[in-house]
N, C-alpha and C positions, 0 to 999 in steps of 0.2 A: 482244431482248425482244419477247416480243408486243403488235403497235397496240394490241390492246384495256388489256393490262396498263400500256403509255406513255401511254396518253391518261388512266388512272386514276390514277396517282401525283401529278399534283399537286393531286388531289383528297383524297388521301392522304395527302399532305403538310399541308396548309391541316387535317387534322381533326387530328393531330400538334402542330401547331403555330400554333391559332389565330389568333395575333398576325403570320405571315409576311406576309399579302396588307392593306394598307392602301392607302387613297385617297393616294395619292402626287401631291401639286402640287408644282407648284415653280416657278423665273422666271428665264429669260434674260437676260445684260448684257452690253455691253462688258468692258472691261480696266476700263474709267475709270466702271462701274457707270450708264448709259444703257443703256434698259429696249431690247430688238431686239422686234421684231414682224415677226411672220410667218414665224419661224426653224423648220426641220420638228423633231422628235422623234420616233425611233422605236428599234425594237428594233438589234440591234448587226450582226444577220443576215439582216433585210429594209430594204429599201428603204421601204415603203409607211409613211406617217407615225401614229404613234398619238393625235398632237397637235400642233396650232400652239399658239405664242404669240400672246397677243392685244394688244393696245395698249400695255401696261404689261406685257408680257415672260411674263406670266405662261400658265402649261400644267397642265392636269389630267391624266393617264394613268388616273384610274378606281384600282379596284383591283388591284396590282399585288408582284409579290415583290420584298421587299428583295431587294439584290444583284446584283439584273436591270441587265446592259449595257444601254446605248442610246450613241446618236449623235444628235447635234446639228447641224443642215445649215443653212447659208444662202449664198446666191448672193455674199455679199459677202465673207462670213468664211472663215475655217479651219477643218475638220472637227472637232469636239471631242468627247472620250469621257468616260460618265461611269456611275455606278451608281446604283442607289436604295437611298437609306439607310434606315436602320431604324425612324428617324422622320421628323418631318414637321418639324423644326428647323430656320430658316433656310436654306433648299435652295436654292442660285445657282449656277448652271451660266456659268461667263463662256466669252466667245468673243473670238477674239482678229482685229481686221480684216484680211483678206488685203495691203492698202496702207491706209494711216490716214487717206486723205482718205474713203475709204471709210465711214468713223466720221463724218464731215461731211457725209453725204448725208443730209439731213432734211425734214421739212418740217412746220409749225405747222398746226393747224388749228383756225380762230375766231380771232376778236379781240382774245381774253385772250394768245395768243401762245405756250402752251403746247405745246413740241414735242416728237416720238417719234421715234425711229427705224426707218422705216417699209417696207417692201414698197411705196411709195408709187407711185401711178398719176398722179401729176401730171408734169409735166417743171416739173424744180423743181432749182436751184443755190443751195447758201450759198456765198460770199465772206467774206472775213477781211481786211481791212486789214492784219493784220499779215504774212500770205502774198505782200503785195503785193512786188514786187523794188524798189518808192521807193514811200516816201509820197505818196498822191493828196491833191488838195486841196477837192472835192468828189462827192458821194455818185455823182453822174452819173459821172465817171471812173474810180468804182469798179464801177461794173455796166455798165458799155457794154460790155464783154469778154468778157460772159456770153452763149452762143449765141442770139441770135433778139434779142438787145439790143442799142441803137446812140442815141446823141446826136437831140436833136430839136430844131429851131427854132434862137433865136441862141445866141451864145456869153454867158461870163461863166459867174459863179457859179453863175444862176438858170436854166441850160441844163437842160432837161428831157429825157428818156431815152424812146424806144418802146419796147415788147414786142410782138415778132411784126408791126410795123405798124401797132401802135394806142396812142395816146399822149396828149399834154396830161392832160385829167380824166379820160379813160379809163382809166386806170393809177390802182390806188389804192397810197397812201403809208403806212405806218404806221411811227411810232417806240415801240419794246416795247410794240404792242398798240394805240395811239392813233392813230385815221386822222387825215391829215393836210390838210386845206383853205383854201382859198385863193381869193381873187376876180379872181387871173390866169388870164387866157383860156387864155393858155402852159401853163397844168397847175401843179403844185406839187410841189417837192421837198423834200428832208428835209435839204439842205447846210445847212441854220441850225445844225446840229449838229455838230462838227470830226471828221471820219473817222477821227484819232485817238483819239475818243472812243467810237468804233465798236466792237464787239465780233466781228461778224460781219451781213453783209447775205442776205434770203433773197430769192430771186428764183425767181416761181410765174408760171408761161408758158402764157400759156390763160385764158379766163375762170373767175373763182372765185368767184363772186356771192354761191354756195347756202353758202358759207362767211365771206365775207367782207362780204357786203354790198355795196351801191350803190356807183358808180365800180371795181369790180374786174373790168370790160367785158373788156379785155385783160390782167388779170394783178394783179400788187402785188409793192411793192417793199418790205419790211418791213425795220427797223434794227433789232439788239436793241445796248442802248446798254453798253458796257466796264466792266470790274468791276476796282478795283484791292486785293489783299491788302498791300502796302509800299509806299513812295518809289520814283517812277520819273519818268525824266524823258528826254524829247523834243527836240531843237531841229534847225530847218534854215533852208539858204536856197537860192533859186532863182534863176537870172537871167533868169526867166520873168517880168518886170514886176516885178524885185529883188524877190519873194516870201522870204517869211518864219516861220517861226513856232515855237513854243512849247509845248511839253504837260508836263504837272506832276499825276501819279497819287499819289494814297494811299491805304492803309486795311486793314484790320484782317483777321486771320483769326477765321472765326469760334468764338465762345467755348465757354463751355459749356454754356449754354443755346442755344448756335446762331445767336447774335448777331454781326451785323460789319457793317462798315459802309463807305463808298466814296468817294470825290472824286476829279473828275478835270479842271480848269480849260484851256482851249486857249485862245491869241490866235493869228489868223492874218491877216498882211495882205500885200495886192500894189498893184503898183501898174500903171499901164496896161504892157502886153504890147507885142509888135510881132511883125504879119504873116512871111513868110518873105521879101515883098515888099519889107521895107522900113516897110509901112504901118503908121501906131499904131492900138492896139484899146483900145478903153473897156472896159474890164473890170475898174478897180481895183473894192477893198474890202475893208474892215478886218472882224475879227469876232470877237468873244470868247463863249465856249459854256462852260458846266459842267454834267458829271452827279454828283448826287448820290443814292446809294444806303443805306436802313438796310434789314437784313434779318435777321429774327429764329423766335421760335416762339412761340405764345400759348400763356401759362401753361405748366401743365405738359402738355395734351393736345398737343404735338407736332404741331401745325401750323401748316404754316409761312405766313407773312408778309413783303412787300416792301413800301416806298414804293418812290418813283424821282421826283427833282425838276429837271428841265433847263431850268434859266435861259439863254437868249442872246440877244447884241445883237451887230446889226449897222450900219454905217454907212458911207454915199458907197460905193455898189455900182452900177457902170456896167454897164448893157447893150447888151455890143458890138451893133455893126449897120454894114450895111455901108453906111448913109448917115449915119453920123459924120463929118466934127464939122458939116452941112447940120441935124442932126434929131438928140437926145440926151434918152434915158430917160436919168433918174439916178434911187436908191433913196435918201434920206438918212438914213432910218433902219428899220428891220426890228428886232420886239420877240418873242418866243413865251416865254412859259411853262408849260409840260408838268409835270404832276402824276399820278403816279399809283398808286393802292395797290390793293395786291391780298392774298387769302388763300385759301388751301387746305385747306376741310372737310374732317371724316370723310363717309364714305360718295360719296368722288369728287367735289365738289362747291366749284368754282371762282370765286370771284368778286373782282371788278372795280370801280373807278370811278377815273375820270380829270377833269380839268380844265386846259383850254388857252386860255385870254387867249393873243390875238395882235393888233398890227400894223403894217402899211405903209404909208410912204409916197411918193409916188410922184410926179414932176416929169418935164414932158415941156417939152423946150427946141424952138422953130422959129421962124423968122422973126423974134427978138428976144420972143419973146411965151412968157411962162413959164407953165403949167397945172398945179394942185397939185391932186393928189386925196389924201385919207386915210380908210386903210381901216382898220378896228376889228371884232373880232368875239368873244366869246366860246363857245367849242366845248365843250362838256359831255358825257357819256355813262357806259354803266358796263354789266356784262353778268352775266349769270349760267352759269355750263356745267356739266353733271353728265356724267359717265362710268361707266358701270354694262357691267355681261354679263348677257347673255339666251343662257342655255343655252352655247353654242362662240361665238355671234355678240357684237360690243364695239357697244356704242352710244354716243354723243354727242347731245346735245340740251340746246337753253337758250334763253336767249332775250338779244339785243341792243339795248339804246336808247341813241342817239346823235342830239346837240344842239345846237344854232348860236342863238345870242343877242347882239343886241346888234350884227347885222352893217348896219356904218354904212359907206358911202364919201360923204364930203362935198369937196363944190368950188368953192371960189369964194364959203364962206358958204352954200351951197348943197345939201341932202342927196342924192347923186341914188341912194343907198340908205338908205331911212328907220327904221333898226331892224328889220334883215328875222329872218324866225324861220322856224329849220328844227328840223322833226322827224321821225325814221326810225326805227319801233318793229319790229323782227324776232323770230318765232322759228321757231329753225330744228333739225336734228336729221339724224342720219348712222348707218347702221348699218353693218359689217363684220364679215363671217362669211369661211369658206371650204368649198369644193367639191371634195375633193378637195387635189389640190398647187392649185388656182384658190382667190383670194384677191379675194372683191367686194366692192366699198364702192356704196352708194349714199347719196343725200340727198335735202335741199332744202330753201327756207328763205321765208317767205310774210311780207313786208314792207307796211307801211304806213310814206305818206309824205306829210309836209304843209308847206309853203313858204310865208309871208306877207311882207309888207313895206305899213308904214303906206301908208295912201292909195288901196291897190292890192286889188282881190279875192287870195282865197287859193285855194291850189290844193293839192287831196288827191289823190295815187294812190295805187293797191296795185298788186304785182306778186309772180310766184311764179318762183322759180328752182329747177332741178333739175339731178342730176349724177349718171352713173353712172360706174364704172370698174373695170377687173380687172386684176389680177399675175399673170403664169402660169410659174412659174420653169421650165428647162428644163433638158436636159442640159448639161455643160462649163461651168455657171458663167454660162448664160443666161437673161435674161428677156425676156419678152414683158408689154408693159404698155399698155392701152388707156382712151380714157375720152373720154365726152359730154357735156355739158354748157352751160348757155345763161347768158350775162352780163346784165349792167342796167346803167345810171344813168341815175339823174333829174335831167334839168336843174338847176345851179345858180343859186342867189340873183340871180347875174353876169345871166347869161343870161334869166333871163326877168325882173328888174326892171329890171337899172340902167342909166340914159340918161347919160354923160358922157364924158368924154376920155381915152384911154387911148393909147399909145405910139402905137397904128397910127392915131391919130384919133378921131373921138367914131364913140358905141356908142350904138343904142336896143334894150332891150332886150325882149324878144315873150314875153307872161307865157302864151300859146297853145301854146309849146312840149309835145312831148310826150316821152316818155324812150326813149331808143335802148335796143337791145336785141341778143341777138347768140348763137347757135348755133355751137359749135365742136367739133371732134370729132379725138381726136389718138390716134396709132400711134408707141408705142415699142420697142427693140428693144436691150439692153444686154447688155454682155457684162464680167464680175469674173472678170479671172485674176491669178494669184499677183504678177504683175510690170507688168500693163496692165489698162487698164479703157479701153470704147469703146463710146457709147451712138450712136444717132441717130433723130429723131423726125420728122413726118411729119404736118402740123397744115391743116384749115380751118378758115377762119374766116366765117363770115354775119352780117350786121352791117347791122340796118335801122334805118328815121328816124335816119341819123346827122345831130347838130348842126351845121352851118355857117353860118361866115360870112357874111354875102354885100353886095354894095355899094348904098347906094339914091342914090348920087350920088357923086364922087369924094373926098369928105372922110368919108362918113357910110357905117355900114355896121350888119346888124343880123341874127338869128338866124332862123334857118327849118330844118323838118324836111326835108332835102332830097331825101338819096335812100338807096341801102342799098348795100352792096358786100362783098365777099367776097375774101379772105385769106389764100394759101395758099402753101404750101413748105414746108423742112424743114431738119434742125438737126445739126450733127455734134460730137462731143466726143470727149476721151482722153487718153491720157498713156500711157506706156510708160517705165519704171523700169528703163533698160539696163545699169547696175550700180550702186553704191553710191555714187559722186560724180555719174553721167551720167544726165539725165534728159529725156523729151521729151514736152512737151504741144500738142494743137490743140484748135481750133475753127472755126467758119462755120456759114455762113447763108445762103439763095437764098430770098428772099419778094417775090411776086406781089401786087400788089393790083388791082382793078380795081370801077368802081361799077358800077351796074345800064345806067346808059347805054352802058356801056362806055371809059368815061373812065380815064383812072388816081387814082386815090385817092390820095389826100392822107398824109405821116408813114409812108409806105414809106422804109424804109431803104437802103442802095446794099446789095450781095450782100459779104460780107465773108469772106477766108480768113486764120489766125492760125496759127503756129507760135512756141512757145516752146523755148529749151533751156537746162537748168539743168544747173551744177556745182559740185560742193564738193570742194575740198581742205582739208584741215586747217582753218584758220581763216579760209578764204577761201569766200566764193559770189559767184558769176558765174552774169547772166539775159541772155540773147540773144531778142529777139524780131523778129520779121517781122509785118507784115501786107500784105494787099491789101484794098483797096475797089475796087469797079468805078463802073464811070460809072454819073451815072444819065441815061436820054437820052431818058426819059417822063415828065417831072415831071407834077404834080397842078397842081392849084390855088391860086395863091401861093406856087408853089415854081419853081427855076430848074434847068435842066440843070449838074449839075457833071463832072467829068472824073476818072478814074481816079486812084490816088495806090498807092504805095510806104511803107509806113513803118518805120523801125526805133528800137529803144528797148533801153537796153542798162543795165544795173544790175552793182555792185559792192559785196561789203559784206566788212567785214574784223572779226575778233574781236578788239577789242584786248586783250581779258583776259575772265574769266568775266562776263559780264554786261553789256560794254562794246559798243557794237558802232558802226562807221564806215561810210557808206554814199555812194558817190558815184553819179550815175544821168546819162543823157544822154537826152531825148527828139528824137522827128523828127530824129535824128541826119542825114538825109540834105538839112533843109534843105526838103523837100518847100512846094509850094503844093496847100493842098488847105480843103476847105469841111468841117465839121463834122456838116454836113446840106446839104438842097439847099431849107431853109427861103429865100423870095429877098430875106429881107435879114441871112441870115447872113455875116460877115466870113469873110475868108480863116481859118484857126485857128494858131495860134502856130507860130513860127519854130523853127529850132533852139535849145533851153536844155539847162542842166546845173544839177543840184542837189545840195546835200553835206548830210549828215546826220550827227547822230551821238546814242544813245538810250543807256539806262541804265536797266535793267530786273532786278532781281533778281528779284522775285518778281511775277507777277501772275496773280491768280483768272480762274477760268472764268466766263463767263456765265453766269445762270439764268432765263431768258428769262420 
């Protein structure tokens, strides 16, 4: 045919046949109907894409002929083919994940918790407790495994976790949405909640400030909490300090207006442990948690709505230390109440409100001479987030306020926090476009923040956080992913009011504080094939006015802006799927820290390497794992040199029938002596144990974070 005559026919066609060329949208999913973002679209004979997906899966091709092939491309998926139809009637292109953890690569963004499936530029891991080869018994044992993560300070239940080197309040907490605070120096974790009750943990590597707000300097640890559809039930025991426990799920699938509802009650108790040595560890305590979940649709306009209510109590929770039974923190009682609802506008439009009554109490044993402090606080907040498109580009934008009332620690009769009042008013906004196959996000988020406590002047700052990042998918199933961005937190309540006694001794605290802050800049580089997947990342960190301790005599100690330091290494990950029973995962980690003097900085990690390997035969799975740590032989600041260690941990689980399932598990199988952290008054960490389990799960709902 002649050019000129081909290039006129479908001009030709279209006057023939008016109705052929329509504005053709349509929206990318998983299998399991989770929206993919950043998936290409193009013709069936070029490469070159005609459109992404944006946030929520969705892609416009313009105007376009029914019948037209296209292909469907993403670095994590299966190639998928498909045609444009005649109309524009519910059009869903699903994609099927090359390996299904693949489908678990996600990440939330904002405080409301609402997460995508994303081309994401963060170094970002979920975990699942139920993926675990044995039930863990705190949230810390469930994310130390995660690359650039590791144990920090003592042991017990209240043992808190780094990210990349940076930990205690540095790391912010959130359970489905709700930041989580605390007036331990030690940082705050989310274990008030039983990991049974967990649904999946997300773990964001890097500072996330311009999204998450104050304390997410080094990262955040988010829980979204278990959803149960039927009766399922839990039990085990350990001979790790005769551990124990309990889980009891229920609840409903949803109706027909889209109603159901949840519960899910955990008791979990231990009682003191013992070193590999020989020696005994303070680490009992008992604790019983429930989540409850309604979730529905308002009226008839179809959208949807959550509460979420997680009552827990705990009690006589010992903090190991390695000058027990000389010196003994004991907890007698730990209370939190988490509340939270939320609903889902027309026109994208997300909102939020929470409430968290919490508290501790807290006993410090020495020389015969007992010290009672109790701590009280109530935490309030609530957000708003809209999601809209500007032209190809998704945006985000809203605004966050989060609240502390009511935060009392008294001693002795005495307030040495007198009703202190925090407020931290944000808004922030993000946009994402692409450039080509390049996929940028940028942001940031401009906070105001005010801190009082009777007696005391008050103290306002503001601060602006920003963040840029790119995806660059590549040939064979690879990506290139980069991203800048600078952290915050502002001194807590702790730190710049309260004068009293805490585990380490009495505290005064310096209301002249001012908030640390922190520039990091990270290089990824991943690679999705049909049978392995293997990422590795490549992270600084800069990190000034960091908070420290420091001594004004040998009992007494109190806060000062000291100095700055910088954070650096990098991160390895994968799995490789070598047939249908054999499978093999790693990980590690090599982080640098160093301060401006040149000293070593403080909640560095030892360098860690990890191999898993997994088998299934018929009703049978078998988890083999290794690790190493290295020594560390530059401790910081209140830290001690520890010594290299070996460890192995080996799981068994047996189907006894559909639904049934037996699980026996051995930890530190080899007996090892080794330290947790090289905090210097962590204990040796538990000796060899074994745990038997056995669960009873027909049916249980996905999360809806």
């Amino acid at each position: 045919m002649n050019p000129l005559l081909r290039s006129l026919v479908p001009g030709l066609f279209v006057l023939v046949h008016p109705a052929a060329l329509w504005a053709a949208q349509g929206k990318v999913t998983t299998d399991q109907g989770v929206a993919v973002e950043g998936a290409r679209v193009s013709l069936a004979d070029q490469a070159q894409a005609l459109a992404r997906t944006d946030l929520q899966g969705r892609f416009d091709l313009g105007e376009i002929a029914a019948g037209t092939a296209l292909v469907v491309r993403h670095p994590r998926f299966s190639e998928a083919t498909a045609t444009v139809p005649a109309d524009d009637t519910g059009w869903t292109i699903a994609l099927t994940p090359k390996q299904k953890v693949f489908e678990e690569i996600v990440v939330s963004v904002g405080r409301g918790g609402g997460a995508a499936l994303e081309a994401t530029t963060a170094a970002a891991t979920r975990v699942r407790p139920l993926d675990q080869p044995a039930p863990v018994e705190t949230l810390t044992a469930l994310v130390e495994g995660t690359p650039g993560v590791s144990e920090n300070g003592q042991g017990g239940i209240f043992q808190t976790y780094s990210i990349r080197g940076v930990s205690r309040q540095r790391v912010l907490t959130l359970v489905a949405g709700v930041p989580i605070n605390g007036e331990r120096r030690a940082g705050v974790s989310a274990s008030f909640l039983d990991p049974l009750l967990m649904d999946s943990v997300e773990v964001v590597r890097g500072p996330a400030s311009s999204s998450y707000g104050s304390g997410a300097l080094g990262g955040i640890v988010q829980v979204f909490p278990r959803t149960f559809s039927a009766l399922s039930v839990d039990l085990g025991y350990s001979t790790v300090g005769d551990g124990r426990h309990l889980r009891v799920g229920w609840g409903s699938t949803p109706g027909a207006g889209g109603e159901s509802w949840s519960l899910g009650l955990a008791y979990r108790a231990s009682d003191d442990g013992e070193a590999a040595d020989g020696e005994p560890l303070f680490n009992r305590f008992e604790s019983l948690s429930a989540a409850w979940s309604l979730r529905g649709t308002l009226g008839e306009s179809d959208q949807p709505w959550s509460l979420s209510v997680m009552p827990t109590f705990a009690r006589d929770i010992g903090k190991a230390s390695s000058e027990f039974p000389e010196s003994i923190t004991l907890y007698p009682e730990e209370r939190h109440l988490l509340a939270r609802w939320s609903i889902t506008l027309r026109k994208g439009w997300d909102l939020s409100v929470y409430a968290h009554p919490n508290d501790l109490i807290t006993e410090s044993r020495e020389d015969g001479t007992v010290d009672t402090v109790e701590n009280q606080a109530f935490d309030l907040g609530g957000s708003a987030l809209r999601e809209s498109t500007w032209g190809e580009a998704s945006l985000r934008w809203g605004v966050d306020y989060a609240a502390r009332r009511g935060v009392t620690a008294e001693e002795a009769g005495f307030k040495t926090l007198d009703d202190g009042e925090e407020d931290e008013l944000s808004f922030f906004g993000s946009v994402r476009t692409n450039a080509g196959p390049l996929v940028v996000e940028a942001g940031g988020r401009a906070t105001a923040f005010r801190q009082t406590n009777s007696g005391a002047r008050s103290r306002q700052d503001e601060a602006v956080n920003a963040f840029v990042g790119s995806s660059l998918p590549l040939a064979a199933g690879f990506e290139l992913t980069g991203t800048a961005g600078t952290g915050l937190r502002f001194p807590s309540l702790t730190e710049r009011f309260f004068t009293g006694t805490t585990g380490r001794g009495r505290v005064i605290g310096n209301p002249e504080l001012e908030p640390e802050r922190s520039v990091s800049v990270d290089l990824g580089l991943r690679w999705y094939g049909n049978r392995a997947f293997a990422a590795a990342h490549v992270f600084r960190n800069d990190i000034d006015d960091l908070i420290e301790r420091i001594r004004l005599d040998p009992d007494t100690r109190t806060f000062r802006n000291l100095t700055g330091g910088t954070l650096e290494g990098f991160e390895l990950e994968g799995f490789f799927q070598i047939n249908e029973r054999w499978g093999l995962a790693w990980s590690g980690h090599r982080i640098e820290g160093e301060a401006d003097d040149g000293s070593p900085l403080v909640d560095v990690p030892p360098d860690r390497l990890r191999l898993e390997g997994k088998h299934q035969r018929g009703r049978w799975q078998g988890t083999l794992r290794w690790e190493h740590r290295a020594a560390v032989d530059d401790p910081g600041a209140g830290e001690q040199a520890i010594p290299s260690a070996e460890l192995v941990t080996a799981a068994l689980a047996y189907e006894l029938r559909p639904d049934w399932k037996l699980r026996l598990s051995g930890s530190n199988l080899l007996d090892r002596r080794y330290f947790r952290s090289a905090d210097d008054r962590a204990p040796l960490a538990e000796g060899r144990g074994f745990s038997l389990g056995f669960s009873w799960s027909p049916a249980v709902g996905p999360t809806a974070p």
